[in-house]
N, C-alpha and C positions, 0 to 999 in steps of 0.2 A: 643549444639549450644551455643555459646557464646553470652555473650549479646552485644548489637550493640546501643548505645548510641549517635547518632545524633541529632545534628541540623539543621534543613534544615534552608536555607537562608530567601526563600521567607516570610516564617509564621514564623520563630524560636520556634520551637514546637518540640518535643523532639517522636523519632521512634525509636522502638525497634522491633528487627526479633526474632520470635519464634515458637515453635508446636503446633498446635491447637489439644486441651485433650479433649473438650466435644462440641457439637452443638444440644446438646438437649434441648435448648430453643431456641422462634422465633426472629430470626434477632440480635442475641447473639453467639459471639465464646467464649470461653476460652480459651487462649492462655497463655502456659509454655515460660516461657524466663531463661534461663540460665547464672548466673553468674561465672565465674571462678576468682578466685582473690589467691595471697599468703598469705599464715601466717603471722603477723608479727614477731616473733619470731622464729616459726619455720619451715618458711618458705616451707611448705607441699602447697600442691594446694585444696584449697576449693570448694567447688561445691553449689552454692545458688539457691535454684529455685522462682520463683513468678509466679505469677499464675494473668495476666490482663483478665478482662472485656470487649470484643470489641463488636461496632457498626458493623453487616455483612448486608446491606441494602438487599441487592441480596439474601442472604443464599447462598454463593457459596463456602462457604470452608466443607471442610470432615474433621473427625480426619485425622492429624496425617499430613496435610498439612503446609508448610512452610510458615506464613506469615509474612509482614512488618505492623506493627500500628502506628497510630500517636496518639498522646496526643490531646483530644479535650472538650469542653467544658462538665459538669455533663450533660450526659442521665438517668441516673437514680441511685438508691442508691449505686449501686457497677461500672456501665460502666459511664467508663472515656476515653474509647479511641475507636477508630475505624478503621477499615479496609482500609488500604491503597492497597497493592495490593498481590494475591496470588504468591509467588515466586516458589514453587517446590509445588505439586500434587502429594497425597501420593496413592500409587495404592490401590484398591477399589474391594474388594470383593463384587461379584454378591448375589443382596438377594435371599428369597426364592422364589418369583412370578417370577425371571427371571430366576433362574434356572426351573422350572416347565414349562414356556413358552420353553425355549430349547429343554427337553426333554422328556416332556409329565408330567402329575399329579401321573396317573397310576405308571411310573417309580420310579416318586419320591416317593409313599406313602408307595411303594413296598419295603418292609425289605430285605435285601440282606444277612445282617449279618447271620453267623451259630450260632444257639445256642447250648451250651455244656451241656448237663446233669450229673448232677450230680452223680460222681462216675465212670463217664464214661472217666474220663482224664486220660492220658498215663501219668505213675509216673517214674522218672526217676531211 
């Protein structure tokens, strides 16, 4: 995802769109933004990543979601910016408590897999 360097009008405060990489702390995303730029010389295509600090008041983003941030005043030693709004919703594997609500505990605890003994494998 390319990086997206605006200014909006109203605030003049500077948004960038990127992936969110981690939400494992509270009211905190990590958002990857993507620079593509050319060589000076040799004119090959670069690839830069940065890695922002956002404000998620709600907690409503998951990895791997698209969001827009804006630039805003120090939250703390690393968050400088904050959530503006989630643009794409990256699809979301079911944990373990809703798959076991689905289809029983029993089901889930129950090993399925064959195990192969040893010596017992068919040799080509």
């Amino acid at each position: 995802m390319a990086e997206q360097l605006t200014k909006t009008p109203a605030t003049g405060r500077n948004e960038k769109v990127g992936f969110v990489v981690s939400t494992k702390m509270a009211k905190t995303i990590v958002v990857e933004v993507t620079l593509h730029s050319s060589h000076p010389l040799y004119r090959r295509l670069i690839t830069k990543r940065h890695k922002f600090y956002a404000h998620d008041e709600q907690q409503q983003c998951h990895v791997g979601d698209v969001v827009r941030i804006r630039e805003t005043r120090p939250m703390s030693r690393l968050k400088r910016w904050r959530l503006v709004e989630v643009l794409r919703q990256a699809a979301r594997l079911p944990t373990r408590e809703e798959i076991a609500r689905a289809v029983g505990e029993q089901e889930l605890a129950r090993d399925t897999r064959k195990v192969v003994e040893k010596g017992s494998e068919p040799r080509a």
